[in-house]
N, C-alpha and C positions, 0 to 999 in steps of 0.2 A: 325436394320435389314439392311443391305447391298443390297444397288440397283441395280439390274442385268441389264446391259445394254445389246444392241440388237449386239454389236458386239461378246459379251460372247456365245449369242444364235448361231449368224453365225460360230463361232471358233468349237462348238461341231457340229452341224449339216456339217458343210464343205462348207459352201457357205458365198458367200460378206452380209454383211451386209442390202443391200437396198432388197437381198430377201425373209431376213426375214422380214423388212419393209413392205412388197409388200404382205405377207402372211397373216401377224396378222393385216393388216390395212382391209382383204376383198380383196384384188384387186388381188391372185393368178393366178383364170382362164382369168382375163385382162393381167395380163404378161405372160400368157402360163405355170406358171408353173402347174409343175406335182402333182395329185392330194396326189399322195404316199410322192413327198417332203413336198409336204403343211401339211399333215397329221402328219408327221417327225418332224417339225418345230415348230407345234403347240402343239404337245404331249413333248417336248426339255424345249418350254415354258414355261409348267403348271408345266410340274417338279422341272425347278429353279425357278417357284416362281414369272416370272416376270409380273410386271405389267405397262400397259402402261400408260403414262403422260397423261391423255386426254387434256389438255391444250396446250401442246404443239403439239398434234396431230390435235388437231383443227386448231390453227394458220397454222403449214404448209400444211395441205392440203386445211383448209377450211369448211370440215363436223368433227360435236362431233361426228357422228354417234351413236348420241343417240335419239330414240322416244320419243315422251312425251303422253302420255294416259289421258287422263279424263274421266271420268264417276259419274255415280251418286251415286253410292255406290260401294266400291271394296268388301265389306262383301258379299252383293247378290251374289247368287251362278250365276244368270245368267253372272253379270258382272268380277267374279272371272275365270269362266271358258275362258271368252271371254278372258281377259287377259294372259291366262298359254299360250293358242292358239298363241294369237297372238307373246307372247314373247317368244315362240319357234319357230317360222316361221321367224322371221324378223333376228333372232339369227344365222339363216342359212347363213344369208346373211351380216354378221358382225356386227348387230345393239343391239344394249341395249334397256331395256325400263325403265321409272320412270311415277311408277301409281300416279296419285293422284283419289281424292274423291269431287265432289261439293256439295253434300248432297241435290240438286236441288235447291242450294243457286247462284243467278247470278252474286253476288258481291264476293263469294268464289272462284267461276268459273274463273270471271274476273283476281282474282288476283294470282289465280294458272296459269292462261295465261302468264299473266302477270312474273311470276319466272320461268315458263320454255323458257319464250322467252329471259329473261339474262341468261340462263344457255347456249342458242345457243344449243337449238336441231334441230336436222336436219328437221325435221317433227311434226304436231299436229295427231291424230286421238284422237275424242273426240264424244263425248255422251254430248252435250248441255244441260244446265238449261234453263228453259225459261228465256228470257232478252238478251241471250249474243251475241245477233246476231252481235252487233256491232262490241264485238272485234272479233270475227272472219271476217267480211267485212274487218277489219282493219290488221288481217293477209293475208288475200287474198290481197289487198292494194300491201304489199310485197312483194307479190308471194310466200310468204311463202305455203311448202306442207301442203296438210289440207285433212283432209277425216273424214268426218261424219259417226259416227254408232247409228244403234238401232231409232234415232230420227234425224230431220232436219229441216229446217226453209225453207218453199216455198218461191222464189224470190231470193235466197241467194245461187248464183252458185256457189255451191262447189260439189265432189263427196261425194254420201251416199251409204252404202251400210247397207239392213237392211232386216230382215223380210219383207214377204208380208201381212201389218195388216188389211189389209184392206177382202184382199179373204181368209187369214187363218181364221178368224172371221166369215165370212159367213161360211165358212166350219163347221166350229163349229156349228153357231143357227143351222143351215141345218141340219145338225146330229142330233141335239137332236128335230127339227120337225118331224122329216120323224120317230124318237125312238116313239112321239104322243106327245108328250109335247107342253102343248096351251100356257101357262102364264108361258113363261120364263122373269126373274129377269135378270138386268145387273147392276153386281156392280163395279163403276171405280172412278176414283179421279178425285176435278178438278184443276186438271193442265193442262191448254189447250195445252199440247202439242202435235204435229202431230199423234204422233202414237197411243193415246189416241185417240181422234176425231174422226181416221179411224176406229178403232175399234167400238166406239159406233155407228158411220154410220152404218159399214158394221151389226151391229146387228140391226137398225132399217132399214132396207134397205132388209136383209133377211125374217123380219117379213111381212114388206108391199109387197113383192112377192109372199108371202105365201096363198095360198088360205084357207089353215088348220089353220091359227095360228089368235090369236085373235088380235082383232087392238089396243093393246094398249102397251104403250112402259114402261115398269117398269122399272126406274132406280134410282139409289143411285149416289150421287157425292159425295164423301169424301174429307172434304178437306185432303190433302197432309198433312200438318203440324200437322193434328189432328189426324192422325192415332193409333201415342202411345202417351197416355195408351188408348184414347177412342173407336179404333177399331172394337173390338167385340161388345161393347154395341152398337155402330153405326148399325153396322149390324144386332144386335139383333132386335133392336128397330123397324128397316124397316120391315125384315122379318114377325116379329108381327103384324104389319100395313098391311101387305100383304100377310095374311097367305091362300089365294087362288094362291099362287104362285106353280106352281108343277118342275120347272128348277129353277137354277141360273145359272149364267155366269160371273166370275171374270175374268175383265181385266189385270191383272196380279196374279203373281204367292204369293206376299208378303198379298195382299186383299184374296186370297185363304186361306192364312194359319188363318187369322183372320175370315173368313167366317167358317171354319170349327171347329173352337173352339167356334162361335156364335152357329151353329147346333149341337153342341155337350150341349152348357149350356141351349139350347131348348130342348133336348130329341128328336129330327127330326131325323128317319131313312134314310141314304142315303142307296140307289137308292128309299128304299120304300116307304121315307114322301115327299123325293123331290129329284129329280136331280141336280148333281155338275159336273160342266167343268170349267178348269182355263186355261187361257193365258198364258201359260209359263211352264213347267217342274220344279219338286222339287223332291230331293231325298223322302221326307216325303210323296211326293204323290205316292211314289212306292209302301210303307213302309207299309200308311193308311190300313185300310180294311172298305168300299172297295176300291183298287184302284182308283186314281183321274184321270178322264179323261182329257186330257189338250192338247192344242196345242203346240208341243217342236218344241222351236225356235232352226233354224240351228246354233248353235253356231261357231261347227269349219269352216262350208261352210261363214260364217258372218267375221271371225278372218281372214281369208283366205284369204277371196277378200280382206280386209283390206289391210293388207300387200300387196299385189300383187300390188295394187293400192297406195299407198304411199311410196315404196321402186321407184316404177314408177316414179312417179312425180320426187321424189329427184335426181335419178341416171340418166334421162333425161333432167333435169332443165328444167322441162314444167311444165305451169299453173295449177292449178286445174281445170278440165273439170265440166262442170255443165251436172254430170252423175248419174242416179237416177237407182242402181243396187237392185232388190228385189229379195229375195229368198223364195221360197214357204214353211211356215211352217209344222210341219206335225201332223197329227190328230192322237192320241195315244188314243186310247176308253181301259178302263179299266171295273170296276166293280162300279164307281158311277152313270152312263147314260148309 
């Protein structure tokens, strides 16, 4: 295949060369041009086919203008969604993205860090494993751009932008007190990580405000690593242990879907053997009958500030600010509470 060079692009479009440079690198409305030739230039491009050197792009200006993403899982719909958001958003503004997956492995983490920091991208946004606080100290060290989503390490100033898990969760128990529900179940993993913690605060923390609710805190910790294949019977087992239970309350949206295939190999009628609310949105919760009541995290207001905030950093060359951005989750009541 024959390499199209940018001067081939400027001979059809009618301009020098460094403006077509100036267009497909991102920096049009920096050089004034017009958003109709930019549009020209770049529709000229995709036609012949060209593609740019990122290596040599990189050398001479200095940015790959590429993202690097991490998270815990790219399959999870919440972190897939988060991902399409954010790689259209950043896309606006000339950047690329390369997902990967830590599996909430910190040595995985590490060393996916670790390959996109020789690939020279321009910025991290990541979704930590517990453990990896170090290297990111050690990209902030750098000055390397960093923005934290979904989870973050207190003491370790970097921006995060994430749900609010803490009053989305109260929101939640609250809901299902004020519905009558005394002995609500809270089922979460233990992975101490922040957003987890806040969650089960803000549900023992709603109960001990409660004047209606009884004083006891029912809760499951799963371990993380043990969820498949042992999930359901985990939860079975509890549930059975605790069969004056009249709510649950799943910390996330993945312990939901195993909660509700536990209530399903019990015979337990949702709404009328017990109440279901999940932390997180699932198309299946739409699906279920009855619908899953859940708290939907703001995905594209989350992907959103990301971007805003790490295209920031780069295209300023400023620090990471140690800025703690929460967005109010929102209470979807269906037909299981």
């Amino acid at each position: 295949m024959k390499k199209v060079l940018l001067k081939e692009i400027a001979s059809i479009a009618g301009v020098v060369p460094s403006t077509v440079s100036c267009v497909l690198n991102g920096k049009a409305k920096e050089r004034r041009i017009s958003d109709d030739l930019a549009q020209k230039i770049k529709e000229i491009a995709e036609g012949v086919g060209y593609i740019p050197n990122q290596v040599a792009v990189s050398l001479r200006t200095g940015y790959s203008r590429i993202l690097g993403l991490i998270v815990e899982d790219i399959s999870n719909i919440f972190f897939a969604t988060l991902a399409k958001v954010l790689e259209d958003e950043v896309q606006k503004h000339g950047y690329r993205v390369v997902y990967c997956s830590t599996e909430n492995d910190k040595q995985k983490g590490t060393e996916l860090l670790n390959m996109l920091y020789h690939r020279q991208v321009d910025g991290y946004i990541i979704a930590p494993a517990l453990g990896m606080e170090e290297s990111i100290k050690s990209l902030l060290k750098q000055h390397k751009p960093v923005v934290l989503v979904d989870r973050f390490f207190p003491g370790v100033g970097t921006t995060n932008v994430l749900v609010d898990n803490y009053g989305s969760t109260r929101k939640a128990i609250g809901f299902l007190l004020r519905q009558g529900y005394k002995r609500i179940a809270f089922v979460t993993t233990n992975r101490q990580m922040v957003q987890m913690q806040e969650r089960e605060k803000a549900y023992k923390d709603e109960l001990a405000d409660s004047l209606s609710a009884v004083d006891e805190h029912i809760v499951l910790n799963i371990d993380y690593f043990n969820l498949y294949p042992a999930g359901r019977e985990i939860i079975t087992a509890f549930l059975l242990q605790n069969e004056g239970v009249d709510a649950v309350f799943f910390a996330t949206n993945y312990l939901g879907m195993y909660g509700l295939q536990s209530l399903k190999t019990l015979g337990w009628k949702i709404p009328d053997r017990i109440a279901v609310v999940c932390f997180d949105d699932n198309d299946i919760f739409k699906l279920y009958s009855p619908g899953i009541t859940c708290i939907r995290q703001p995905i594209h207001e989350i992907a959103t500030a990301a971007a805003k905030r790490i295209i920031g950093q780069i295209e300023s060359d400023r620090q990471p600010e140690n800025e703690q951005v929460l967005i109010e989750g929102e209470l979807v009541i269906r037909g299981s509470a």
